[in-house]
Backbone as ProteinMPNN parsed JSONL, in Angstrom:
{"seq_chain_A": "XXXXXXXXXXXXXXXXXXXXXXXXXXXXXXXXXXXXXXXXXXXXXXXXXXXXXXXXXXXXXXXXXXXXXXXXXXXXXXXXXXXXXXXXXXXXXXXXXXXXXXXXXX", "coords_chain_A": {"N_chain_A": [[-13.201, -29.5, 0.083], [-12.408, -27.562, 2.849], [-12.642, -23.697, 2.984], [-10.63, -22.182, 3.964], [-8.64, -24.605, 4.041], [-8.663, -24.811, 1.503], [-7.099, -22.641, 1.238], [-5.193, -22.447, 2.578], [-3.658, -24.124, 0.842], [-3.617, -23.352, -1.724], [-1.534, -21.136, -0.791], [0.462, -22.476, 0.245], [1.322, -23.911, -2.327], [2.03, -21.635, -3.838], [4.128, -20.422, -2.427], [6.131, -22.911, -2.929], [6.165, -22.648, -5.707], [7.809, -20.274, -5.83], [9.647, -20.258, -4.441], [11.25, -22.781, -5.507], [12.959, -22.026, -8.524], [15.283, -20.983, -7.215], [15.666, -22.73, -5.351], [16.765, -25.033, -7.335], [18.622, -23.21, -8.793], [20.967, -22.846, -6.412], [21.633, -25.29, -4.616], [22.801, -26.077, -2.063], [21.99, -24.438, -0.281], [19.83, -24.872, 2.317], [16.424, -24.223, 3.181], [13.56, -23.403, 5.009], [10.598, -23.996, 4.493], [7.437, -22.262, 5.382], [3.627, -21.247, 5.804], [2.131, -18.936, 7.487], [-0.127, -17.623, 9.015], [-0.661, -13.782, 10.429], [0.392, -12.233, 13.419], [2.896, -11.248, 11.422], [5.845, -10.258, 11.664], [6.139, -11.041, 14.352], [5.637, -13.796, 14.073], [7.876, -14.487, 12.269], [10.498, -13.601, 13.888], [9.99, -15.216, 15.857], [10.218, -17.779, 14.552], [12.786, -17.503, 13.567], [14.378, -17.91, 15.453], [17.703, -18.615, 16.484], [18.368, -19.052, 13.793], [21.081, -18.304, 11.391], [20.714, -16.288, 9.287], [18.663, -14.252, 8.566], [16.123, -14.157, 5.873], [14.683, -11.708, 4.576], [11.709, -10.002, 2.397], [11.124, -6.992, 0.554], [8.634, -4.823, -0.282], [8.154, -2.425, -1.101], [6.382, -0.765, -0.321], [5.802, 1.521, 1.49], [5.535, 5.083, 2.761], [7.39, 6.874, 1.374], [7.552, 5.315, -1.149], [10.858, 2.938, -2.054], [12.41, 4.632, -0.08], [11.777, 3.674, 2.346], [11.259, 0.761, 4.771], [9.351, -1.93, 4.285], [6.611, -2.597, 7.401], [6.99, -4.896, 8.423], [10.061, -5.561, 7.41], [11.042, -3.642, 8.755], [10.513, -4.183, 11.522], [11.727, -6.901, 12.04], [14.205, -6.029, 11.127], [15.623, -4.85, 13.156], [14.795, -5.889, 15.348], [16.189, -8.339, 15.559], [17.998, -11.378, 16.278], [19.924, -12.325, 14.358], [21.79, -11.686, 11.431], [20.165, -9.617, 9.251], [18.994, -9.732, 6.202], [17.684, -7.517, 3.592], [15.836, -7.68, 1.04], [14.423, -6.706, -2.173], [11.555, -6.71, -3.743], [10.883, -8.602, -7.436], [11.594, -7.164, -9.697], [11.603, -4.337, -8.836], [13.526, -1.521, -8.6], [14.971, -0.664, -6.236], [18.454, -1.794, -4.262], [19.226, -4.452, -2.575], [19.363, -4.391, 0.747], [21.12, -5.027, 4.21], [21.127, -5.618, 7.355], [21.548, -5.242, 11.232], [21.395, -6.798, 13.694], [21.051, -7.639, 17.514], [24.174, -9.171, 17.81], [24.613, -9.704, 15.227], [25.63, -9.462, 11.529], [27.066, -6.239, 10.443]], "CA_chain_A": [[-12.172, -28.91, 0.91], [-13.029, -26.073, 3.081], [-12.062, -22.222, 2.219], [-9.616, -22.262, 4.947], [-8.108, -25.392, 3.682], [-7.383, -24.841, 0.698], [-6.226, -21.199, 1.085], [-4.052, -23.19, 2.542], [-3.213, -25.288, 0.189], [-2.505, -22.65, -2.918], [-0.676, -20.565, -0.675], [1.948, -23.688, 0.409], [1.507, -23.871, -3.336], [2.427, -20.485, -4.621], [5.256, -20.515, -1.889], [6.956, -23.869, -3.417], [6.139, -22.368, -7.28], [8.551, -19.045, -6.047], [11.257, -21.108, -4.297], [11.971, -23.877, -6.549], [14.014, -21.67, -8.845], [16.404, -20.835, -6.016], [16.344, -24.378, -4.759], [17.455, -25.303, -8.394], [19.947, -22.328, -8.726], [21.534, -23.14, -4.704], [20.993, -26.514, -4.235], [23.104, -26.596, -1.062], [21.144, -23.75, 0.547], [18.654, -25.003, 3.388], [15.124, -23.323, 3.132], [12.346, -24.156, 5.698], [9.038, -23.508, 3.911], [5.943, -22.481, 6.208], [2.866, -20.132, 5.74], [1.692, -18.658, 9.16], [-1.357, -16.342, 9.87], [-0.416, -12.484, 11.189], [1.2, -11.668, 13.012], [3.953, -11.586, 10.672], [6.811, -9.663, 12.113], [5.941, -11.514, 15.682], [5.594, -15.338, 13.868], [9.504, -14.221, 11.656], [11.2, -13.443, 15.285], [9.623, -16.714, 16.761], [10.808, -19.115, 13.753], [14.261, -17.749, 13.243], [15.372, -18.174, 16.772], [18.865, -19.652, 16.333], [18.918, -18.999, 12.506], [22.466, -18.116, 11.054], [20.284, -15.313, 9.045], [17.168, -13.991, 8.377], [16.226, -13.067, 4.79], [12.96, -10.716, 4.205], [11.434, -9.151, 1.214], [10.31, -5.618, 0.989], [7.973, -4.437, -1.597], [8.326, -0.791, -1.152], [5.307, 0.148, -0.296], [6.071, 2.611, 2.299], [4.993, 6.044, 2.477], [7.711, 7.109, 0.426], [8.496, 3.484, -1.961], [12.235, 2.959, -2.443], [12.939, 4.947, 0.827], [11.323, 3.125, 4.111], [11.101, -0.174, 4.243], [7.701, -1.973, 5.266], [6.508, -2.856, 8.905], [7.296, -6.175, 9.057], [10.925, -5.201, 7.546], [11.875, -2.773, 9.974], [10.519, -4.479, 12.624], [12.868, -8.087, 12.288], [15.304, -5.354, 11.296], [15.822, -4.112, 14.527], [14.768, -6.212, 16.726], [16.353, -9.873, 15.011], [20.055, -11.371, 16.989], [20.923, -12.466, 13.454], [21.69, -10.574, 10.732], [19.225, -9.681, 8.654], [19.03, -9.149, 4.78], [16.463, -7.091, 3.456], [15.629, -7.7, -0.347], [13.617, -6.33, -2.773], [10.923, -7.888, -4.899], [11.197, -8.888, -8.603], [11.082, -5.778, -10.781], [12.202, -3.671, -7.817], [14.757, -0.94, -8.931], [15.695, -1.019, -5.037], [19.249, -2.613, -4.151], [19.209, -5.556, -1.616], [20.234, -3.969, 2.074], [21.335, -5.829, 5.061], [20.887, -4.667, 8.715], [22.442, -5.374, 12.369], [20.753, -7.475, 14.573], [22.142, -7.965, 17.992], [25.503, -10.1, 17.203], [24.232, -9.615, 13.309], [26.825, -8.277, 10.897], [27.254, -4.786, 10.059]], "C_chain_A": [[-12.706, -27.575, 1.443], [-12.304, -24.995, 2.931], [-10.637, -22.024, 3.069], [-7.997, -23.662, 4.702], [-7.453, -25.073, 2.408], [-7.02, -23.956, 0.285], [-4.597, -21.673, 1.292], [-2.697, -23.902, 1.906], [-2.122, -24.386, -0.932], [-1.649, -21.338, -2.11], [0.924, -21.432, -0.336], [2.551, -23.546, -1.089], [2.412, -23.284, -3.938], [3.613, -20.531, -3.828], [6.538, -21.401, -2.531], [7.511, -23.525, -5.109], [7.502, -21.49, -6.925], [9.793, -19.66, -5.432], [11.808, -22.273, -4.934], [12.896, -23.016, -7.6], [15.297, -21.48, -8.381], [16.645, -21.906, -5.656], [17.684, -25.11, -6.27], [19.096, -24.568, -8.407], [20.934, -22.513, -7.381], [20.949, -24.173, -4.486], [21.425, -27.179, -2.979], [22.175, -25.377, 0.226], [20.121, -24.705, 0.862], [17.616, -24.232, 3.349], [13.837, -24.342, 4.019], [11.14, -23.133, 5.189], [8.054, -23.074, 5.541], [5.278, -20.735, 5.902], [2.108, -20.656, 6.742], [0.859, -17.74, 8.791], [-0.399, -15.061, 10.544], [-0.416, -12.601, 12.497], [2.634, -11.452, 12.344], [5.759, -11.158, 11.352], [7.586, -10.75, 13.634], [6.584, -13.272, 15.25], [7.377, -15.057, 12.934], [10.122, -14.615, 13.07], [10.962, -15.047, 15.5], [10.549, -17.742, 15.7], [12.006, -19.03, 13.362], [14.939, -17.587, 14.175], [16.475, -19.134, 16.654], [19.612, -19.938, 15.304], [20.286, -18.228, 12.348], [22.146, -16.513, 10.629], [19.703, -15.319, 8.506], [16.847, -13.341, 6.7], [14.537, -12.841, 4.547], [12.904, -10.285, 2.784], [10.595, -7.795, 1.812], [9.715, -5.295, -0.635], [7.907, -2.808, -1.561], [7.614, 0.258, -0.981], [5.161, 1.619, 1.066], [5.322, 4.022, 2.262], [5.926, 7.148, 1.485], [8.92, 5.937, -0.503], [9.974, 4.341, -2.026], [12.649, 3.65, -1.097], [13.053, 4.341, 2.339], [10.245, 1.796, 3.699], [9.448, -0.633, 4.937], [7.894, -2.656, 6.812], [7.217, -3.767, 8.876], [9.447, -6.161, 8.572], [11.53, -4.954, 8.5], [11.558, -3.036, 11.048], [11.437, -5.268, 13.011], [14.26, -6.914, 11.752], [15.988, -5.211, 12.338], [15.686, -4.465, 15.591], [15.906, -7.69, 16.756], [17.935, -10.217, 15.635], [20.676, -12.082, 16.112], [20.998, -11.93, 12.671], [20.629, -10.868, 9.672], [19.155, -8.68, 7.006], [17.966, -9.179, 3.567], [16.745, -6.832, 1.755], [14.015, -7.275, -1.245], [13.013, -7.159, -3.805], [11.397, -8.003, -6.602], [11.042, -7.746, -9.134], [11.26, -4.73, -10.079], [13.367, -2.872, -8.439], [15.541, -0.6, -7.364], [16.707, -1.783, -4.844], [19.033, -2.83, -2.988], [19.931, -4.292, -0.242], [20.214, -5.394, 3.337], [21.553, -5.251, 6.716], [21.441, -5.9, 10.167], [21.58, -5.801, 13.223], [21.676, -7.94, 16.014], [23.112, -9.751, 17.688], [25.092, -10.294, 16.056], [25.788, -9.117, 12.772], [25.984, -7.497, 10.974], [28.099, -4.074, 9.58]], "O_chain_A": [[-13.273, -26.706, 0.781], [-11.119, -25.239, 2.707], [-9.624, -21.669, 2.467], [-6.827, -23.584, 5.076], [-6.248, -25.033, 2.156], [-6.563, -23.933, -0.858], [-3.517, -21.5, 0.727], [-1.52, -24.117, 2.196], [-0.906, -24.417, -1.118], [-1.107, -20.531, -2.864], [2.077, -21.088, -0.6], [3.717, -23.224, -1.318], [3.38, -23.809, -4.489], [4.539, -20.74, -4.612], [7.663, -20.922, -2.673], [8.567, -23.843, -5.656], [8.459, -21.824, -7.623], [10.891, -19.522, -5.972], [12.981, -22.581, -4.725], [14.017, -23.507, -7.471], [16.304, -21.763, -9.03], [17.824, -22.25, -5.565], [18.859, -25.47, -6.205], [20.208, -25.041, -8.174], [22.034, -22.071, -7.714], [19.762, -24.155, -4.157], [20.98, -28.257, -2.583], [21.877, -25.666, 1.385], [19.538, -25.331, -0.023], [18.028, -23.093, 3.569], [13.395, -25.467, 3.787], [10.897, -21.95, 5.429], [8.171, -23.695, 6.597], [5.837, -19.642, 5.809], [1.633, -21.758, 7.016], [1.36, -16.89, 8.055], [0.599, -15.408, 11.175], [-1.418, -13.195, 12.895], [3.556, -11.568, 13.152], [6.669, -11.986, 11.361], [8.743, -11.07, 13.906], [7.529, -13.854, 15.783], [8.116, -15.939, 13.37], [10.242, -15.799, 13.385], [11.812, -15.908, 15.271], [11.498, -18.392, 16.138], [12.568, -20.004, 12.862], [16.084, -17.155, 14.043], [16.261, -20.345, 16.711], [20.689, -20.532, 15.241], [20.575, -17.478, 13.281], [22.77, -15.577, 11.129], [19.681, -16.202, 7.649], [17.267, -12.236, 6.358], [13.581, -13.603, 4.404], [13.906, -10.214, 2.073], [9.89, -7.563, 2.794], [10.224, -5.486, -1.739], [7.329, -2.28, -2.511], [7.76, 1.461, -1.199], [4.266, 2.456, 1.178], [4.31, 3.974, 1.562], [5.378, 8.094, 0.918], [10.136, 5.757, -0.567], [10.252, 5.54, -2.045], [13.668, 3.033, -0.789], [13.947, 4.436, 3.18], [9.248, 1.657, 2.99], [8.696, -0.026, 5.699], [8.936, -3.1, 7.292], [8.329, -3.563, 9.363], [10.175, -6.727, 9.388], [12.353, -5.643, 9.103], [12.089, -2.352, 11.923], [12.114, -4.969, 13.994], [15.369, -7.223, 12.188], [17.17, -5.552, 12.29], [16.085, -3.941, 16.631], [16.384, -8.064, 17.827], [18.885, -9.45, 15.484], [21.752, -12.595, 16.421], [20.06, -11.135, 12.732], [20.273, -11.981, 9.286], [19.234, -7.47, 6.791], [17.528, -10.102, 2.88], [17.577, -6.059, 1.28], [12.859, -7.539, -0.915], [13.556, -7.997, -4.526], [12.4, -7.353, -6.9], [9.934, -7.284, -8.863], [11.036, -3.763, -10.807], [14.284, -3.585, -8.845], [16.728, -0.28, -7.411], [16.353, -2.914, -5.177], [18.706, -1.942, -2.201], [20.864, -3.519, -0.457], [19.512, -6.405, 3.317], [22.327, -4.315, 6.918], [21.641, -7.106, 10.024], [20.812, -4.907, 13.578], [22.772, -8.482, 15.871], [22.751, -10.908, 17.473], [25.266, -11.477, 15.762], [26.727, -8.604, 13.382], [24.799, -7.551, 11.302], [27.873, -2.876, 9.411]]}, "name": "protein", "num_of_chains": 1, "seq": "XXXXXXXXXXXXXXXXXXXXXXXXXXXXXXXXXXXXXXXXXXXXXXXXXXXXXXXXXXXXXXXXXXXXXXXXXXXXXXXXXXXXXXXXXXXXXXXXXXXXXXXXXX"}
């Protein structure tokens, strides 16, 4: 298999390992899997055209963690026309926020 392939492969992987708990726990929630190449912010926008709402993770790495969220955050933040709810990773003392997209809540 070539390097490209099956980066491929264990990242589909590692994706299915971290959402199968949630599928279990919400079994009527809808989840469309896919791992895309950068740009990230750009390829979000494109694939949730039409979605109900958008959910991100933020790891906190910012220039000051816990205060400002990362790029790709605050970019579908702000730009996204559904609402968009911005969660923090596992072990995160950050609480979940949710942001205004046009016709988003708020």
């Amino acid at each position: 298999m070539r390097r490209s392939a099956r980066r491929a492969h264990e990242e589909a992987t590692l994706l299915r390992e971290v959402l199968d708990p949630f599928r279990q726990k919400f079994p009527t929630v809808a989840v469309t899997e896919r791992v895309h190449r950068p740009p990230a912010a750009r390829t979000l926008m494109s694939e949730a055209t039409g979605a109900r709402a958008i959910v991100v993770g933020s790891r906190g790495r910012g220039a000051i963690s816990g205060l400002v969220l990362g790029s790709v955050s605050q970019a579908v933040l702000h730009r996204a026309a559904s609402p968009v709810f911005v969660v923090p990773v596992l072990g995160s003392r950050r609480t979940a926020t949710y942001g205004r997209g046009a016709g988003g809540l708020g």
